[in-house]
C-alpha positions in Angstrom: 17.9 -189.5 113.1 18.4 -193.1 111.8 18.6 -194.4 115.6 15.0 -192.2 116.6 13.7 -194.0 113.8 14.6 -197.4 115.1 13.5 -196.7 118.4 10.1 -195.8 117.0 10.1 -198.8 114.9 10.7 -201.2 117.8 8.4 -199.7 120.1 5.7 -199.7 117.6 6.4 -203.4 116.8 6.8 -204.2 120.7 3.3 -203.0 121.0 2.1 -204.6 118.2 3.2 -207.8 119.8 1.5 -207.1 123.1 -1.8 -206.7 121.5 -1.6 -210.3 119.9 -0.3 -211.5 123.2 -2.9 -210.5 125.0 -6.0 -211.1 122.6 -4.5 -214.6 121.9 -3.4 -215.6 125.2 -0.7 -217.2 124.0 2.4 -216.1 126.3 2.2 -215.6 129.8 3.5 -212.8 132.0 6.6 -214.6 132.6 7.5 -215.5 129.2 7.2 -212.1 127.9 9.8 -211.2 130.6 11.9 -213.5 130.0 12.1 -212.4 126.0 12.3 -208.7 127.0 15.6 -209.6 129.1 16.7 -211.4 126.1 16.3 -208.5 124.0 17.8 -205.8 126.1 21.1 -208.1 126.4 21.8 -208.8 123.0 24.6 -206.8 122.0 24.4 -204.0 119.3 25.2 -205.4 115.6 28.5 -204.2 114.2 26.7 -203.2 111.1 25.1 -199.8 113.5 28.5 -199.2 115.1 29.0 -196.1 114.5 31.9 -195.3 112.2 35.4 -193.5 112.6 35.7 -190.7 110.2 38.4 -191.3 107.2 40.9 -188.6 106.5 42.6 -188.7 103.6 46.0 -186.7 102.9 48.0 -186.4 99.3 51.0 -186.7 99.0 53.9 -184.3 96.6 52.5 -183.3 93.0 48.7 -184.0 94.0 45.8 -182.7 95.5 42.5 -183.8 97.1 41.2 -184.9 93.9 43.8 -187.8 93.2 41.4 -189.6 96.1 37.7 -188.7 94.1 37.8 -192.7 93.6 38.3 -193.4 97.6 35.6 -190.7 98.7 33.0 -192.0 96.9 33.4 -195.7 97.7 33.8 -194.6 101.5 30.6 -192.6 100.9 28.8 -195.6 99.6 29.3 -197.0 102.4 28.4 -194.9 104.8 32.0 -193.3 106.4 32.4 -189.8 107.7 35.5 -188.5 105.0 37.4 -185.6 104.3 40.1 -185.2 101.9 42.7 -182.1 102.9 44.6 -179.9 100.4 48.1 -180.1 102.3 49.7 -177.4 101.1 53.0 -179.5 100.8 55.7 -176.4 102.5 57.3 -179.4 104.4 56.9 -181.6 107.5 56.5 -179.0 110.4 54.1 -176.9 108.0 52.3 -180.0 106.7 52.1 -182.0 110.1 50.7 -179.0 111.9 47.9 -177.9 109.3 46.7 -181.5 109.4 46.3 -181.3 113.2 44.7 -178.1 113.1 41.9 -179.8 110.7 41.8 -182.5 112.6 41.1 -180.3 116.1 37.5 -179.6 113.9 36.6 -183.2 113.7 34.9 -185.0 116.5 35.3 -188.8 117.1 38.0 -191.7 115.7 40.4 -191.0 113.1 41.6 -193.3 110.5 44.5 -191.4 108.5 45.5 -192.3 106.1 48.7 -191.0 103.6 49.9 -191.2 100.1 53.7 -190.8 99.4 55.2 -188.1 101.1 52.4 -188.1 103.6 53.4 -190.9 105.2 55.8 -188.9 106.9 52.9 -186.4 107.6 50.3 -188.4 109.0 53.3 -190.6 111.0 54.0 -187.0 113.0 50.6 -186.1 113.1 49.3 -189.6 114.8 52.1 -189.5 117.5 51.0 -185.5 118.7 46.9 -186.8 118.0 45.4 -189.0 120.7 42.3 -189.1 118.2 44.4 -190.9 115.4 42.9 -194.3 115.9 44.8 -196.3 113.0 46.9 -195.2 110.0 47.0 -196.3 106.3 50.6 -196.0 104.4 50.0 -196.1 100.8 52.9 -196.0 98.5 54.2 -194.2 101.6 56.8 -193.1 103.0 57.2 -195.0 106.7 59.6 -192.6 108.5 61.5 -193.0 112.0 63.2 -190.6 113.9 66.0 -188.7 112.0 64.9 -189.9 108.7 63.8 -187.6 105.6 62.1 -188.7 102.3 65.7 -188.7 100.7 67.1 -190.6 103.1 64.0 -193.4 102.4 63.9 -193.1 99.0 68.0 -193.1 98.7 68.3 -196.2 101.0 67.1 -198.1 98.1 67.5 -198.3 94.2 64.9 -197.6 91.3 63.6 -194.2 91.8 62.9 -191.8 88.9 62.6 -188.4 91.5 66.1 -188.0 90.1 67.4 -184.1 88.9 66.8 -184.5 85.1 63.2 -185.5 85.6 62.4 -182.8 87.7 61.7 -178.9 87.3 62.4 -176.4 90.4 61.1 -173.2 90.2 63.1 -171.0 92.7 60.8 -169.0 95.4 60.7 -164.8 96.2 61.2 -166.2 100.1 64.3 -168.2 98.9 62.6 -172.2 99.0 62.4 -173.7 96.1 59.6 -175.5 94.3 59.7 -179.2 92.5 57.6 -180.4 90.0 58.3 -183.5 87.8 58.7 -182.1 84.2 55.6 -182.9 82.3 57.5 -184.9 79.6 58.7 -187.0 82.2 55.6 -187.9 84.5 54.3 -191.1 83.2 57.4 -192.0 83.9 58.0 -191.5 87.4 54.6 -191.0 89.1 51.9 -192.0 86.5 53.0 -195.3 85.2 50.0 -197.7 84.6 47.6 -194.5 84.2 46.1 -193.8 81.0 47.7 -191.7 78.7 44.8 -188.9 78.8 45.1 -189.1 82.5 48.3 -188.3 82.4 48.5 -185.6 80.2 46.3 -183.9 82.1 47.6 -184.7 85.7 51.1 -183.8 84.5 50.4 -180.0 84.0 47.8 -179.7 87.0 50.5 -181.1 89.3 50.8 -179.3 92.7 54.5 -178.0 93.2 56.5 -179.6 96.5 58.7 -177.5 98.5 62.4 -178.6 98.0 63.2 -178.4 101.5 60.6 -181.2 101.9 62.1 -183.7 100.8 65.6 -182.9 103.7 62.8 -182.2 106.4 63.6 -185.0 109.0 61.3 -187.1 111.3 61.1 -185.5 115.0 59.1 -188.6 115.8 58.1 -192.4 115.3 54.9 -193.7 114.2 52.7 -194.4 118.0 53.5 -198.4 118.1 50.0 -199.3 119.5 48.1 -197.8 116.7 47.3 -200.2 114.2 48.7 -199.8 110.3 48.0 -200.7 107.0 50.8 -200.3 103.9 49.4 -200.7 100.3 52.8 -201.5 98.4 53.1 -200.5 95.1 54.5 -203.6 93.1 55.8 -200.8 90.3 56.4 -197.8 91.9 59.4 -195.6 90.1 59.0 -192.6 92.4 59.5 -194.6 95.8 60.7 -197.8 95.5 59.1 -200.8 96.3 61.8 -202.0 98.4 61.7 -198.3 100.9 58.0 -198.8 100.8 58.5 -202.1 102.7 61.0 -201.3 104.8 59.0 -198.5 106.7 56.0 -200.7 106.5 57.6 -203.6 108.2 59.6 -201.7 110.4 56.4 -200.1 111.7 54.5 -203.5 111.9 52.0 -202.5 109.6 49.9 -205.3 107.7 50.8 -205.0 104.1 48.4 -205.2 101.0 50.6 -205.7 97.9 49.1 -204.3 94.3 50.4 -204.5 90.9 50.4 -200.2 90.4 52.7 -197.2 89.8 53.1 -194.6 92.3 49.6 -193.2 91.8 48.1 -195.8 93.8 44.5 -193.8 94.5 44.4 -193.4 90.9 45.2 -196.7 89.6 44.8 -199.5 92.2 41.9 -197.9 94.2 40.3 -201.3 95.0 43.6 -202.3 97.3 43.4 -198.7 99.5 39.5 -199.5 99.8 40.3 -202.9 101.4 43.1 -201.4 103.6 41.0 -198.7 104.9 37.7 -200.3 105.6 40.3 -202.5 107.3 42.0 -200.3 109.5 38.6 -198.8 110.1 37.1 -202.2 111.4 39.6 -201.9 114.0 38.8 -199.0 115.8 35.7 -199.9 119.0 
């Protein structure tokens, strides 16, 4: 609609000008030639390119709300975006219900992952040709072989220790985690206020234990380009584990003073990283 409406803008002004050319006399014939070659040749402003759609994905203990800050600054300015429920059963489950949405979208993805979706949205860009550029925030950064307790474990400082957490076993025989309520400012919500928290820590969404064992079948795609927002104060993945993937994928790196819940408290920094990564997709 917006283009059809340019189009019959321009022509209107083009004729507009060919009036006051020809009562005023003053262009000639090769003049207005030349400017019409001009005009067809200059390239198409960046500003009307069109955009790649933003995906967002949650990671353990959240849903599609903990982005309401991203959507509507991504809205603002104009993105195609979706947040997805992931209904957090593990990496095969998780990876391949992210695809399937994904098989609905047309165009250039930018995906991006909280947390334990870093893993996800690693597997799901290496099986997606679409997947034009990934965003790790206080993610996980997995290769080949390696499971969010092997990450997390590599490195000191994480709360997502047994006495902070509460499993809930399963009719099938899995088991679900949740961080006990006491405890969640503590390990996920630290530098939220203390309302937020209350609330967030009994609307949590439960993670599948066998999640967290769930190894990486495959490595990031090396030619897509990444962005890592680093949490400076993370207690649920540590800082250190954050950079390690990061680097180790080549991602560029946007450091912010922020607990784990990075969409939450630091939204400003995933903003910049994902109007970033989506500059970078022609």
């Amino acid at each position: 609609m917006k283009f059809t409406v340019r189009i019959k803008a321009l022509a209107a002004a083009g004729f507009a000008t060919g009036v006051a050319v020809a009562s005023l006399a003053m262009m000639n014939d090769n003049a207005v030639a030349a400017q019409t070659a001009t005009n067809k040749n200059t390239p198409t402003s960046s500003a009307h390119r069109t955009k790649p759609t933003v995906v967002l994905v949650h990671g353990a203990f959240a849903d599609s709300s903990s982005w309401n800050s991203e959507v509507g600054h991504l809205r603002r300015h104009g993105f195609p975006v979706y947040a997805i429920d992931t209904p957090l059963r593990g990496l095969a489950f998780d990876s391949a219900y992210v695809e399937a949405q994904l098989k609905t979208l047309k165009g250039p993805v930018v995906l991006v992952g909280h947390s334990y979706a870093g893993e996800v949205i690693s597997q799901v860009a290496a099986e997606t040709p679409k997947v034009k550029a990934l965003v790790y925030v206080a993610a996980l950064v997995p290769r080949v072989g390696d499971s969010a307790n092997s990450l997390i474990g590599q490195f000191p400082g994480s709360r997502l220790t047994p006495e902070n957490l509460r499993t809930v076993p399963l009719p099938g025989g899995d088991t679900d985690v949740y961080i006990k309520a006491a405890k969640y400012g503590t390990v996920y919500g630290n530098g939220l206020p203390k309302s937020a928290i209350d609330v967030a820590s009994v609307t949590q969404e439960p993670i599948a234990f066998s999640a967290f064992s769930d190894k990486a079948t495959v490595n990031p795609p090396a030619k897509t380009p990444k962005w890592a927002v680093i949490a400076t104060e993370d207690h649920a993945v540590p800082t250190a584990a954050q950079e390690f993937g990061a680097r180790r994928a080549g991602a560029h790196l946007i450091h912010t003073r922020s607990g784990h819940d990075v969409p939450a408290i630091s939204p400003e920094a995933v903003d910049r990283a994902i109007v970033a990564a989506a500059d970078s997709v022609h």
